[in-house]
Structure formats: C-alpha cells, structure tokens
C-alpha positions in Angstrom: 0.0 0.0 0.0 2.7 2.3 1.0 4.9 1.9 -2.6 1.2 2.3 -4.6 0.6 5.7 -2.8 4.0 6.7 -3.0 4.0 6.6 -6.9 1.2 9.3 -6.9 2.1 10.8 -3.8 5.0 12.7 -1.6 4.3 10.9 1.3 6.3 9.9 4.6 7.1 6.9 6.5 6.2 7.8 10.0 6.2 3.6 10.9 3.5 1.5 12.2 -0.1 2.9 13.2 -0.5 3.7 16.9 -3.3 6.5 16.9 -5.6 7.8 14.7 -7.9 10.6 15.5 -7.6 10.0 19.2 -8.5 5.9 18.7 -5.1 4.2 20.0 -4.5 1.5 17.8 -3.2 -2.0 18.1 -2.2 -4.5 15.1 -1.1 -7.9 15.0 -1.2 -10.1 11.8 -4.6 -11.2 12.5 -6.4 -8.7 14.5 -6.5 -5.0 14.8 -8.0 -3.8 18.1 -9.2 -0.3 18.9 -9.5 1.8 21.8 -10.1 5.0 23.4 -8.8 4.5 26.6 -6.9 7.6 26.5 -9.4 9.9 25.3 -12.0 8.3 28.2 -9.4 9.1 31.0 -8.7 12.2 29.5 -11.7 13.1 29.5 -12.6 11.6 33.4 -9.9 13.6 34.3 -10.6 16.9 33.2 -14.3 16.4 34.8 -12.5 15.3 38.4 -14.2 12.0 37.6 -10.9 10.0 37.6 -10.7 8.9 41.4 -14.1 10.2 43.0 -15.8 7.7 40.7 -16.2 3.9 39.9 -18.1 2.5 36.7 -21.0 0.8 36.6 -24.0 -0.5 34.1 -26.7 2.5 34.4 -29.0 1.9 31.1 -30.3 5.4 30.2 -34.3 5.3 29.9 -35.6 5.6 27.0 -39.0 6.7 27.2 -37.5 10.2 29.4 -38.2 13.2 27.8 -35.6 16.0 28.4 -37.0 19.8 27.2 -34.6 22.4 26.8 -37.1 25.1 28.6 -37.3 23.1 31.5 -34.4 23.5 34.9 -32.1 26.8 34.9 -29.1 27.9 32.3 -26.0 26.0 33.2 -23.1 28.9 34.6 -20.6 27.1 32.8 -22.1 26.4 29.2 -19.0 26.4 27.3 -17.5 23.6 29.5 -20.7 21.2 29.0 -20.8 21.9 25.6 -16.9 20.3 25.3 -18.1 17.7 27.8 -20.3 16.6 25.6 -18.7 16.9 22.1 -15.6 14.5 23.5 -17.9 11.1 23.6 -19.2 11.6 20.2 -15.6 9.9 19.3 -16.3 7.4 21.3 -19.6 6.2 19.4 -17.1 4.6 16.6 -15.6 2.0 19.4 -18.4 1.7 21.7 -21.8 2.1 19.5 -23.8 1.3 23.3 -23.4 4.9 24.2 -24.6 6.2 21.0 -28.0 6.6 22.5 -26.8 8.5 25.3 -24.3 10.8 23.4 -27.2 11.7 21.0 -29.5 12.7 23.7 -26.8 15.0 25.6 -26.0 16.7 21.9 -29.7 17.7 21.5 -29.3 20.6 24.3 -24.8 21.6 22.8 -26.9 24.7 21.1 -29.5 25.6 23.7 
C-alpha cells in the first residue's frame, strides 16, 4: 500500500499505526484492536471524575423526555458543551453509548 501511494504521492514513512484521531491502535497479523482508553481518561480527568468515581452498568431510559425550557441555564455552558462533544468519538468504538451521546447533543446549542 505504501509503494502504490508513493508513486502518486510525496508521502512519509512515520512507521507502524498507533493513533488515529484519538482511537489508540493495536495491530497484529490477524487482528486489529481499537480503543479509546486515552481519550476516556482524558476526558474523566478533566471532569475530576478520575478517582471520586467507579463504573457501573446504568442503562439510560428511554422513554425520558428532556426539554430544553425546562431546569435553569447552566453557569458554565461552554464547558458542558466540550463535555459533551468528547464522547461523540467514542460512538465509533463503543456504539452502546450512541444513544446517550445523542441525547446530551440535543441541548450543545440551547
């Protein structure tokens, strides 16, 4: 792949994948695995969510609905809205949160 491109291309040899758009990346000759470990502590971290907090399984309910009249202006808009942009790159590796992420993105504009 990397002689093909080369004969249309000026490109560089930077080595073996190890990230790509924040997904850490893992090869071996029969598997590729894919993860964004870094981006989710990164992330758990700049919330203070990184010791404070354990995981667990919380399903979100589905039949909730959220208005964006309803409760007061958050005083710290700007932050949420980057709070909530940063798990929309984790939809690609985990699609179980896609739910969740699209419901938080409903209210980034509001």
């Amino acid at each position: 792949m990397k002689k093909y491109l080369q004969k249309y291309f000026q490109i560089k040899d930077v080595g073996s994948l190890k990230y790509f758009l924040g997904i850490e990346v893992a090869m071996s000759k029969k598997h590729i695995l894919q993860s964004h470990k870094k981006n989710v502590l990164d992330l758990l971290s700049e919330v203070e969510m990184l010791i404070r907090y354990r995981s667990i399984d919380c399903l979100m309910n589905v039949n909730t609905k959220l208005l964006a009249v309803q409760g007061e202006l958050l005083e710290y808009a700007e932050r949420y809205r980057r709070l909530v942009e940063k798990p929309n790159y984790l939809t690609a590796t985990r699609p179980g949160i896609t739910f969740a992420v699209s419901v938080e993105s409903v209210f980034i504009s509001t």
